[in-house]
C-alpha positions as CSV (number, residue, x, y, z in Angstrom):
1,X,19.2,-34.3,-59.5
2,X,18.3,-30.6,-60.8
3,X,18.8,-28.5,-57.7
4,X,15.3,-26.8,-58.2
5,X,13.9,-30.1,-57.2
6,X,16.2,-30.0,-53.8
7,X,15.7,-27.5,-50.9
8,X,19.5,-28.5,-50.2
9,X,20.3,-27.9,-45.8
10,X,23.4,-26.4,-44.4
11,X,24.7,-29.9,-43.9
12,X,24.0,-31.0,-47.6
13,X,26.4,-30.0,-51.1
14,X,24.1,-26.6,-51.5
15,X,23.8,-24.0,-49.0
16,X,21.3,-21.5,-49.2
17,X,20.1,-19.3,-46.2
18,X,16.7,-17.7,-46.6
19,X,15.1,-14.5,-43.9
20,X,14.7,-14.4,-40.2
21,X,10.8,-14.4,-40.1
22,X,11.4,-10.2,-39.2
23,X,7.9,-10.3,-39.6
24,X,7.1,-13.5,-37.5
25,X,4.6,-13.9,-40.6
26,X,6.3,-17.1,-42.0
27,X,5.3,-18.9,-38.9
28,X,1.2,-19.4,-40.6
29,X,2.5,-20.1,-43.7
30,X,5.2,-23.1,-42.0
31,X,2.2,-24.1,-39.7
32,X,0.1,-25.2,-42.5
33,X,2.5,-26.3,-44.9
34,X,3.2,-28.7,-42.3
35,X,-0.2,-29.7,-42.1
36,X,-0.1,-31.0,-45.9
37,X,2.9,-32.4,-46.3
38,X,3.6,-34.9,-42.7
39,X,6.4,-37.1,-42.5
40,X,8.1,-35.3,-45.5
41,X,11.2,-32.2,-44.5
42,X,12.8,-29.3,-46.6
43,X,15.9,-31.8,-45.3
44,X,14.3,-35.4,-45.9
45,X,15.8,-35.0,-49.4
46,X,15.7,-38.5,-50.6
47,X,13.4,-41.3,-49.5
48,X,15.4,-44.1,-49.6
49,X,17.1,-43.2,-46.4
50,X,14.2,-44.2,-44.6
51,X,14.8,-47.3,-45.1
52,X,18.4,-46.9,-44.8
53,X,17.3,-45.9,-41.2
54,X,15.1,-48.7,-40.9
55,X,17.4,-51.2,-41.4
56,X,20.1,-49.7,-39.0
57,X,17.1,-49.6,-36.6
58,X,16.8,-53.1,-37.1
59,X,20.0,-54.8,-37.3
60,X,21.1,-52.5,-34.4
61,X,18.9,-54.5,-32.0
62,X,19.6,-57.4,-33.3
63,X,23.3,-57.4,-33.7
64,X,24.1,-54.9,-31.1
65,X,21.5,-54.2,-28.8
66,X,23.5,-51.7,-26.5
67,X,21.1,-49.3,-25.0
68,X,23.2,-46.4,-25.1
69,X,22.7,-44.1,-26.9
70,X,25.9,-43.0,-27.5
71,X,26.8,-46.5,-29.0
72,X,23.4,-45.9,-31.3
73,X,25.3,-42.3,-32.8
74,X,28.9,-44.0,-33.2
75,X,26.5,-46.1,-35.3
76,X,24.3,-44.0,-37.5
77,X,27.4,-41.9,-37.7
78,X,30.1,-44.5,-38.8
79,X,26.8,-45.3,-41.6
80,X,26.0,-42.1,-42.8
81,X,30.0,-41.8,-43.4
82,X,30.0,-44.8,-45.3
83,X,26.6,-43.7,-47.5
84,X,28.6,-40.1,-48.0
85,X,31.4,-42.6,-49.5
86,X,29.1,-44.1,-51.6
87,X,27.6,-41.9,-52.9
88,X,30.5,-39.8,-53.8
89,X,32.7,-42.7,-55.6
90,X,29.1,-43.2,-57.1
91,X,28.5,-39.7,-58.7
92,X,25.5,-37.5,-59.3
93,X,24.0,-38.7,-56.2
94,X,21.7,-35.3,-54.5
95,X,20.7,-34.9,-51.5
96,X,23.1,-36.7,-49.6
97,X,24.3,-36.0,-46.3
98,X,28.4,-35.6,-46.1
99,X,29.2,-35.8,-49.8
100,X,31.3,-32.2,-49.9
101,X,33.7,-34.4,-46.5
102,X,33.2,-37.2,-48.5
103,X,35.1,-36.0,-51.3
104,X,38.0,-34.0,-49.9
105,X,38.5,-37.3,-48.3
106,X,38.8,-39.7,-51.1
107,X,40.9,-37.0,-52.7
108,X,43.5,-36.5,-49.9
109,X,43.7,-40.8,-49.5
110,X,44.6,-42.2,-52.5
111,X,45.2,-45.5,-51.0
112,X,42.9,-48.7,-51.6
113,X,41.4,-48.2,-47.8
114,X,39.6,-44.9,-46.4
115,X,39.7,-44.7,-42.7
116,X,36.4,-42.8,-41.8
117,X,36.2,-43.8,-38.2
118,X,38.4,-40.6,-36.7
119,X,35.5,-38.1,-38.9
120,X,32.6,-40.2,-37.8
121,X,32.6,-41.4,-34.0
122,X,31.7,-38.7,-31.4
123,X,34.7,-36.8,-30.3
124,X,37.3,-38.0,-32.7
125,X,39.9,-36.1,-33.9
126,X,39.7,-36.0,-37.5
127,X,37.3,-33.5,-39.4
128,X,33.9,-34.6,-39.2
129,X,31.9,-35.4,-42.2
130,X,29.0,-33.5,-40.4
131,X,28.9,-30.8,-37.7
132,X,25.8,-32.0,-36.5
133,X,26.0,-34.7,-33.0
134,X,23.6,-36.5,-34.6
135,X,24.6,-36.2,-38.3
136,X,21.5,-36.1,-40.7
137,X,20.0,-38.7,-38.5
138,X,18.9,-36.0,-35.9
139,X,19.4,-32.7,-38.2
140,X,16.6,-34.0,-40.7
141,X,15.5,-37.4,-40.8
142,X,14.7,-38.7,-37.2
143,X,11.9,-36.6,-36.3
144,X,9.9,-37.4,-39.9
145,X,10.6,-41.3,-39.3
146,X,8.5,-41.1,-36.2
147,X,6.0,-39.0,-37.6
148,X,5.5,-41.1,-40.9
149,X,5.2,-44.1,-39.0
150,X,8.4,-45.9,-39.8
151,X,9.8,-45.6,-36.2
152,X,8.0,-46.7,-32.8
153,X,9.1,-46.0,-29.3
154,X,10.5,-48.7,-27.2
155,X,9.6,-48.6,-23.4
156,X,12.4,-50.1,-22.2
157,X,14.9,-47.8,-23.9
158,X,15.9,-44.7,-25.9
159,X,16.9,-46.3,-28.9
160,X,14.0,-46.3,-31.7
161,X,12.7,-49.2,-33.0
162,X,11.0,-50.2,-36.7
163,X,7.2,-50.1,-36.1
164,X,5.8,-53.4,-37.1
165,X,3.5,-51.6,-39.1
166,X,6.2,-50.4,-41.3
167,X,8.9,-49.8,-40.0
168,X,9.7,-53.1,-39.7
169,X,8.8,-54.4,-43.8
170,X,10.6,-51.5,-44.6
171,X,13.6,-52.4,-43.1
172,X,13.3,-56.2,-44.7
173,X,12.8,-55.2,-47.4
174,X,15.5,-52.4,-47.7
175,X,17.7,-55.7,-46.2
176,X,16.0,-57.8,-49.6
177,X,17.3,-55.2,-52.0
178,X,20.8,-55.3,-50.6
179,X,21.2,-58.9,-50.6
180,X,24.7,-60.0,-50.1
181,X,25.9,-56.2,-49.2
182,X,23.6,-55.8,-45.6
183,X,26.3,-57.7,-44.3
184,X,29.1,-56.4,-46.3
185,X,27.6,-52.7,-45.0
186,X,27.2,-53.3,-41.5
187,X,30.5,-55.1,-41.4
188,X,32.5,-51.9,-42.9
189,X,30.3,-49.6,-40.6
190,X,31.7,-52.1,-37.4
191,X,35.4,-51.5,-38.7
192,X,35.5,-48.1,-39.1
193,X,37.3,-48.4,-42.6
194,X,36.3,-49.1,-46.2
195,X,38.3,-50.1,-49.5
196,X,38.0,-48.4,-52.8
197,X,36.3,-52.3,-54.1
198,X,33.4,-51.9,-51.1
199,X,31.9,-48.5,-51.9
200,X,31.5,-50.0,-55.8
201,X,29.5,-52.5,-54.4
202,X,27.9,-50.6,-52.2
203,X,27.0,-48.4,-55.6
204,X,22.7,-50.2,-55.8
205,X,22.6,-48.5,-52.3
206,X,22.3,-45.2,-52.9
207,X,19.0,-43.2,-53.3
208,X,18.5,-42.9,-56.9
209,X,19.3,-46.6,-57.8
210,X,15.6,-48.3,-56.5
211,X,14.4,-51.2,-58.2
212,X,11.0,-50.1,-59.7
213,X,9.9,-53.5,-59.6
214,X,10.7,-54.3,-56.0
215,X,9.1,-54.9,-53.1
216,X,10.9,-52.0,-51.8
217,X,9.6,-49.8,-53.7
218,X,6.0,-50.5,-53.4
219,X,6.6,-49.8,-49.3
220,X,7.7,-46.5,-50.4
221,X,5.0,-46.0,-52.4
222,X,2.9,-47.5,-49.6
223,X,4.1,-45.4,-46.8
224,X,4.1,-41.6,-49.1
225,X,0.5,-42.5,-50.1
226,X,-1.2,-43.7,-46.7
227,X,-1.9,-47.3,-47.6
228,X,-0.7,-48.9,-44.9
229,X,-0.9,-46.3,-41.9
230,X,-4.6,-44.2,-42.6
231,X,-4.0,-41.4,-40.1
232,X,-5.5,-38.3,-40.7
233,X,-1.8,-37.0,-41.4
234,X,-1.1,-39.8,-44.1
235,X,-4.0,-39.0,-45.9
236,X,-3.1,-35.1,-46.2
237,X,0.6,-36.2,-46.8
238,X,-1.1,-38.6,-49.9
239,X,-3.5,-36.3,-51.3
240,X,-0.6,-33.3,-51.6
241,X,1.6,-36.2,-53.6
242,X,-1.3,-37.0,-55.8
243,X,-2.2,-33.5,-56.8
244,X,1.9,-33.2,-57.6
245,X,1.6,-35.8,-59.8
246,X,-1.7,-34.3,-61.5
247,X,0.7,-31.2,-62.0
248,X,3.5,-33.3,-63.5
249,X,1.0,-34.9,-66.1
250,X,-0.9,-31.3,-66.7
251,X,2.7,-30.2,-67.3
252,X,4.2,-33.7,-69.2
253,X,7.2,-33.2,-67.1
254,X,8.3,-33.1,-63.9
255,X,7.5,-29.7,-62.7
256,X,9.7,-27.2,-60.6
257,X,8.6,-25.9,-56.8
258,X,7.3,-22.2,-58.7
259,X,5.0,-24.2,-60.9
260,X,3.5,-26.3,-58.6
261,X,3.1,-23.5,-56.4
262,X,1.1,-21.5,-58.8
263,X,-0.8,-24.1,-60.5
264,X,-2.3,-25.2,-57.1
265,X,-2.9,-21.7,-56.6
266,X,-4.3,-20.0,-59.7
267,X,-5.5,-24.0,-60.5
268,X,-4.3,-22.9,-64.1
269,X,-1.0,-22.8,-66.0
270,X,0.7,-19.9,-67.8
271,X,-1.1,-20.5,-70.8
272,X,-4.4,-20.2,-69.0
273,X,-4.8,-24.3,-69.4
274,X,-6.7,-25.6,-66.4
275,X,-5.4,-27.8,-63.9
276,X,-8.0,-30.6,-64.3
277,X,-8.6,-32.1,-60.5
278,X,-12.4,-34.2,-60.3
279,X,-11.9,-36.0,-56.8
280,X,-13.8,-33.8,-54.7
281,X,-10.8,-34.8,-51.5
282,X,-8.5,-33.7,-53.9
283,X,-10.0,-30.6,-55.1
284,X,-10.4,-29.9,-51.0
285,X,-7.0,-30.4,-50.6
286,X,-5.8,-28.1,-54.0
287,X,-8.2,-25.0,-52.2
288,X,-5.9,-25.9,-48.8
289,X,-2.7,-25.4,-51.1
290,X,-4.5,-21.9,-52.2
291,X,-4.8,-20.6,-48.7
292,X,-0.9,-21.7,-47.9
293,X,-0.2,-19.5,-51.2
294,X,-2.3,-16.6,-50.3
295,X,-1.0,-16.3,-47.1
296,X,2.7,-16.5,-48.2
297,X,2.1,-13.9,-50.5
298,X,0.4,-11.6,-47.7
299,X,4.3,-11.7,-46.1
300,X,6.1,-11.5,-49.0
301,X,4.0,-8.2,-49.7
302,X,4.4,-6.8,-46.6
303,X,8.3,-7.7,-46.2
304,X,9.3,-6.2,-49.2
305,X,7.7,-2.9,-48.0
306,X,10.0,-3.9,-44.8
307,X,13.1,-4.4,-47.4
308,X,12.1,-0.7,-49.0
309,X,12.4,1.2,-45.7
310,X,15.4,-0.4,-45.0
311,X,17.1,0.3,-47.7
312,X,16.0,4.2,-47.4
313,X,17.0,3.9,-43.7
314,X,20.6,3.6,-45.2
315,X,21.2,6.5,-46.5
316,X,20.4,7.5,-42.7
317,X,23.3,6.2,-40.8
318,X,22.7,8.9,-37.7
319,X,19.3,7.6,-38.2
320,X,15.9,9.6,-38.2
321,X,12.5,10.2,-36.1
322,X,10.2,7.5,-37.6
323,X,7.3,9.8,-38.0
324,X,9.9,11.8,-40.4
325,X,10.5,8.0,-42.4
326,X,7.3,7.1,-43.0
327,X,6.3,10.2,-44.7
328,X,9.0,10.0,-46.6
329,X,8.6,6.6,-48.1
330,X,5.0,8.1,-48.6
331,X,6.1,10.7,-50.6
332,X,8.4,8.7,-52.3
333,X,5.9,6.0,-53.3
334,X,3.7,8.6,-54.6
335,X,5.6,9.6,-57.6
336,X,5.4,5.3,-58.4
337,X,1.9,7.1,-60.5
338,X,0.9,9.2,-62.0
339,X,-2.4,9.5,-59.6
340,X,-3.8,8.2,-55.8
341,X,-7.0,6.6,-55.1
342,X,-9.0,8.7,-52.6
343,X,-9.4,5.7,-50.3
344,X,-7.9,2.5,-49.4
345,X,-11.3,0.2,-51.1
346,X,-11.2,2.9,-54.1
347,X,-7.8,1.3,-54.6
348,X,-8.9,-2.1,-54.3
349,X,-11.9,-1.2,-56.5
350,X,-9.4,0.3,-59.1
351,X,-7.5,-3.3,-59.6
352,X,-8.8,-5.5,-61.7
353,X,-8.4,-9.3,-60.2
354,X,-6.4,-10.9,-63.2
355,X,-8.8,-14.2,-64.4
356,X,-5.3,-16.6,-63.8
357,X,-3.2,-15.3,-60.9
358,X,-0.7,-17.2,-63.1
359,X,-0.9,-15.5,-65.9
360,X,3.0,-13.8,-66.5
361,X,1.4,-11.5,-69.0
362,X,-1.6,-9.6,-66.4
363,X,0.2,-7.2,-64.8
364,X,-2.2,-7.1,-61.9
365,X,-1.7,-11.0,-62.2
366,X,0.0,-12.1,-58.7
367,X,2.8,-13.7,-60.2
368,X,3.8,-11.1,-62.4
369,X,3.7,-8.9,-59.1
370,X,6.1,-11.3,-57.6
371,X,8.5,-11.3,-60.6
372,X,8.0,-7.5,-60.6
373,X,9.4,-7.5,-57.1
374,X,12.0,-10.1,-57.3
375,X,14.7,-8.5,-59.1
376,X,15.1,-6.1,-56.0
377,X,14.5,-8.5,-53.2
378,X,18.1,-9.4,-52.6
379,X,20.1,-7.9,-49.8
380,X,22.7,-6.5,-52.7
381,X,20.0,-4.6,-54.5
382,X,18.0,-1.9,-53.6
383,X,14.3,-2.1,-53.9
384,X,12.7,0.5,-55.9
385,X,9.4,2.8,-55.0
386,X,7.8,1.1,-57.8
387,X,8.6,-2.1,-56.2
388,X,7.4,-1.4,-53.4
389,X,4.5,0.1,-55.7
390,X,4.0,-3.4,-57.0
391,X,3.9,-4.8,-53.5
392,X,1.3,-2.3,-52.6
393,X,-0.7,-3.9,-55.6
394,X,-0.2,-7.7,-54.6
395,X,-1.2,-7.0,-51.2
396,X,-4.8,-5.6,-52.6
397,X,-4.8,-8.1,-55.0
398,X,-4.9,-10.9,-52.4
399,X,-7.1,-8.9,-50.3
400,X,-9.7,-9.2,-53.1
401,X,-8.9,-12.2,-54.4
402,X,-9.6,-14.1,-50.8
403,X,-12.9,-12.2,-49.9
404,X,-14.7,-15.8,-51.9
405,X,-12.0,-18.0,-49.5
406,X,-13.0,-16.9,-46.0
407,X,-14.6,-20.0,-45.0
408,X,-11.1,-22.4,-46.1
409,X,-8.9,-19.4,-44.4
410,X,-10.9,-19.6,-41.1
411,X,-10.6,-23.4,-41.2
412,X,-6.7,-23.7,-42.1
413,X,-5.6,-20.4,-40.1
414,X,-8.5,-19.1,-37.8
415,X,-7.5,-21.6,-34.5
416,X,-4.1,-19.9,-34.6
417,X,-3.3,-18.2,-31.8
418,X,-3.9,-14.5,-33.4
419,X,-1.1,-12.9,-31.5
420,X,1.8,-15.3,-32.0
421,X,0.4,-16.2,-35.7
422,X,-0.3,-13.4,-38.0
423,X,-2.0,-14.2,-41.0
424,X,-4.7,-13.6,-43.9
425,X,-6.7,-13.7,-40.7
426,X,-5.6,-11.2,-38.8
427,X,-4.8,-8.4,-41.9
428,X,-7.6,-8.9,-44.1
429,X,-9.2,-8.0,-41.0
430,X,-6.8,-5.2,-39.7
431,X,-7.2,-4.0,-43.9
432,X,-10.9,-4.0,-44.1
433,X,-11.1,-2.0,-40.9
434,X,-9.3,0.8,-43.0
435,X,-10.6,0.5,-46.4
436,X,-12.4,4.0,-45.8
437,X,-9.6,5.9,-44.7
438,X,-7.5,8.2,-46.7
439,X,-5.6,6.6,-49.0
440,X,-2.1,8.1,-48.2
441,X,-2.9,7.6,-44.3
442,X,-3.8,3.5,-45.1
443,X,0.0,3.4,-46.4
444,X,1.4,5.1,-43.8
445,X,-0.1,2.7,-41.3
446,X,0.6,-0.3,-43.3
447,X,4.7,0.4,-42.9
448,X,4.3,1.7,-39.5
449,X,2.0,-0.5,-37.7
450,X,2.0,-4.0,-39.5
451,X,5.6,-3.5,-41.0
452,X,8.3,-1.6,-38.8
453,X,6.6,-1.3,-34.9
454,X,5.3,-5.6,-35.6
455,X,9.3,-6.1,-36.7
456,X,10.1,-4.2,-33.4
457,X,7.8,-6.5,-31.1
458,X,9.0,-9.7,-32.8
459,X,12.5,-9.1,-32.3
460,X,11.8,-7.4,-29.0
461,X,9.9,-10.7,-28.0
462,X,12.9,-13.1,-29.7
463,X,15.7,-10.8,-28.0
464,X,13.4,-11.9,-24.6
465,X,12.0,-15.6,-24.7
466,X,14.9,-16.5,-26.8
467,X,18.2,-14.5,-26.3
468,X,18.3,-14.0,-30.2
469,X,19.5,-10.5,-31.5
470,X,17.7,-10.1,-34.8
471,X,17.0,-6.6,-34.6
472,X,17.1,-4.8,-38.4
473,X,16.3,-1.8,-37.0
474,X,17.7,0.5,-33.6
475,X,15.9,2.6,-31.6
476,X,17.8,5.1,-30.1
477,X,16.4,8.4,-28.6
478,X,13.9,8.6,-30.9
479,X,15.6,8.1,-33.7
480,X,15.8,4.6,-35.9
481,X,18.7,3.6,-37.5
482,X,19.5,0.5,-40.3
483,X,21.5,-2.4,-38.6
484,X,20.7,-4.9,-40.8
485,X,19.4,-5.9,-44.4
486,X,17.0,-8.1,-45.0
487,X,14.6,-9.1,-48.0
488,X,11.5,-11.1,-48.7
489,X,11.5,-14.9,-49.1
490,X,8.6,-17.3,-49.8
491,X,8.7,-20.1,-47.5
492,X,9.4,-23.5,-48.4
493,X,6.9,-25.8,-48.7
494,X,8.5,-29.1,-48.6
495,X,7.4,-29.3,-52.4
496,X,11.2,-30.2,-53.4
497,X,11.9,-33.4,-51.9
498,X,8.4,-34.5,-52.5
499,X,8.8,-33.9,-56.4
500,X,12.3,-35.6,-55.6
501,X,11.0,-38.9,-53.5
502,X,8.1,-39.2,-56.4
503,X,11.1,-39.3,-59.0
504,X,12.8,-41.8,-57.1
505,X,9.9,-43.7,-56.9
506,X,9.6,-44.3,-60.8
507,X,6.4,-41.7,-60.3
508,X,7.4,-38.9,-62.0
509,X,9.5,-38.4,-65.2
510,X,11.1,-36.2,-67.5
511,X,7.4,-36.9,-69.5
512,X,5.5,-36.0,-66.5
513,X,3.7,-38.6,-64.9
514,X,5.0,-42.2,-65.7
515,X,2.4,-45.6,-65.5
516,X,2.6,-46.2,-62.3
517,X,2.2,-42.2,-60.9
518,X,-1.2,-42.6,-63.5
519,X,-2.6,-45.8,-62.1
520,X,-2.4,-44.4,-59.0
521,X,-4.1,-41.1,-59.6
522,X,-7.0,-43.0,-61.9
523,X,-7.1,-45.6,-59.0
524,X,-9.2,-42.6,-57.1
């Protein structure tokens, strides 16, 4: 599976850290991404581990029953060991929990059996496959099983349970799909060792390898696009899937996480060719997606203006006043042109909004700001005044581009609590209180107030509630001084592993949208 389609966790075979929140901006952004995509994780990365948990649910009551818990981690444990193995004598299998253990494993026994037990049960001795207590179980999947429906709680116990609704068919027919190997599986998890012979069996377990024409499948299928469970939830989860695979047959392929992004967004491709969506729940749903984008954007403007005093703050190491900083990165942003606007609104005045924010070749366009940004983003490189320049210019860009979006913003972002959550809420307000002022004095108070003193308070505020030193920046009698880098990030949407679980699902192709993906969107 291509990589761009997996937002791979620390405990998967791709690590990739992204920023702290300095801003505590990324908190809107996650709120609402959250909002559209239920039941689905950045670390739910394929979906045919719910049912894998399903069935363990299932067969763990019925063959085991202990209600201890810890007897219910030795078993998800000893099973996620056993998929890592799998999976690895398998190959090519993404998005698999253990696979990097599971490998140095098979590699350092060459023997016909592989003892897993000692890297699996709590408090063994021999390297675990995961760090986590809970493996994958409780680092990613547990908490979306109960909020997709598939899990219930008993009352008599801690241990989950399928929910009859689905939970329960899902498990069956996960059970159906194995056939002869359920018992072959649970048997190997109950010994604590597995031979070469059993994980090629085991091979039509693994995520990529489900039936399109099973009943399996179609509870997949059932449970991503809210036809069994009609929650409010389920219904936002299904109309976000839907409009991915509009974007995969706009695109005749299956798109990456960038492109969907900015096709929901600018609802047009690179080549200006419209994103064609006529369900009106849909459409609602697509103008939801643009407010998640816009206010992503907002932080990723405002960080890399973080990123650019940062970097000036290191040629500092004694440190210096802040008054003294901020003019200079005043100063130094002013030779970015050639010439100032008088006022904040002359400058918005003086941008033309770019007809598709998509368009790579409008460079007012938001994505070519981003691009424009990007190359200096990364903690190794030092961001540029006409980055920051360019920052400046996507920041005004989506403060014009959302005055037509106020009544979607105040819906998806205006009941957040304005202190803890700042937002397009709170700074197109904070930047239309200023749009008179002088120009030069706006940019100063941009990197002062809503950049470096709201970094301060958040990490003042983490450093309290939380015990978390994630200060970038010292005070220290009147001076600040660098302690850390840092650069912007886009948050991460969850878009991955939904692209992912709609390709496992015989959905999505390398053509775009395959039959079934395009019954189910002309089925609206």
């Amino acid at each position: 599976m291509p990589e761009d389609f997996l937002a791979y966790p620390e405990w998967s075979e791709y690590k990739k850290k992204g920023g702290l929140d300095p801003l505590g901006m990324q908190n809107s952004s996650i709120n609402l991404y959250q909002r559209l995509l239920p039941g689905i994780s950045n670390v739910t990365l394929r979906v045919r581990y719910y049912g894998l948990y399903a069935w363990l649910a299932l067969i763990y009551a019925q063959r085991i029953g202990d209600t201890n818990p810890k007897t219910w981690q030795r078993f998800v444990r000893r099973a996620e060991a056993v998929y890592a193995l799998t999976a690895q004598r398998r190959g090519n299998e993404g998005g698999v929990a253990g696979v990097l253990w599971a490998q140095r494993k098979m590699e350092a026994d060459q023997g016909s059996v592989i003892e897993f037990a000692s890297h699996s049960d709590p408090g063994a001795d021999g390297t675990p496959y995961l760090q986590q207590a809970w493996g994958a179980y409780g680092a990613a999947y547990a908490s979306q099983l109960f909020e997709i429906g598939v899990y219930a709680v008993a009352k008599e116990h801690d241990i989950p349970v399928p929910s009859p609704e689905l939970g329960e068919p899902l498990a069956r027919s996960f059970e159906e799909a194995a056939g002869p190997l359920a018992d072959r599986f649970f048997e190997t998890v109950h010994s604590g060792s597995v031979s070469r012979a059993d994980l090629d069996a085991f091979s039509p377990l693994t995520p990529s390898t489900i039936n399109g024409d099973s009943v399996e499948r179609q509870l997949y299928e059932d449970m991503l696009f809210a036809k069994r469970l009609r929650r409010p939830t389920d219904i936002s989860r299904s109309q976000t899937l839907l409009l991915l695979l509009h974007v995969a047959s706009h695109l005749t392929r299956t798109p990456n996480v960038a492109e969907a992004r900015w096709l929901l967004y600018a609802g047009a491709d690179e080549n200006n060719q419209t994103l064609s969506v006529s369900d009106p729940a849909l459409s609602e749903q697509k103008r939801r997606w643009w407010v998640y984008q816009a206010n992503d954007l907002l932080h990723y403007s405002y960080e890399t203006l973080l990123k650019y005093g940062l970097d000036t703050l290191e040629s500092y190491p004694a440190g210096i006043a802040l008054n003294v900083l901020i003019s200079e990165l005043v100063s130094d942003l002013s030779e970015a042109e050639q010439s100032w606007p008088d006022t904040w609104k002359s400058f918005l005045t003086d941008i033309p909004l770019a007809q598709n924010a998509n368009d790579g070749s409008d460079p007012n366009s938001e994505r070519s700001l981003v691009d424009s940004i990007a190359p200096t983003s990364g903690s190794s490189q030092r961001t540029t005044r006409e980055a920051a320049w360019a920052a400046l210019k996507l920041l005004a860009v989506v403060e014009n581009r959302v005055q037509t979006g106020h009544a979607a913003i105040s819906t998806e972002l205006g009941h957040l609590d304005t202190e803890g959550f700042h937002s397009l809420v709170t700074e197109t307000s904070f930047l239309s209180g200023g749009k008179n002022e002088q120009f030069a004095r706006m940019v100063a108070r941009i990197i002062e107030e809503r950049v470096i003193k709201r970094h301060l308070w958040v990490a003042h505020r983490k450093f309290r509630y939380y015990n978390d030193y994630t200060f970038l920046i010292e005070v220290d009698d009147g001076r600040v001084r660098l302690r850390a880098e840092n650069g912007p990030v886009l948050t991460n949407p969850r878009l991955g592993p939904s692209i992912t679980f709609l390709q496992d699902l015989h959905l999505i192709n390398e053509h775009g949208a395959t039959a079934r993906g395009d019954a189910l969107l002309e089925a609206l």
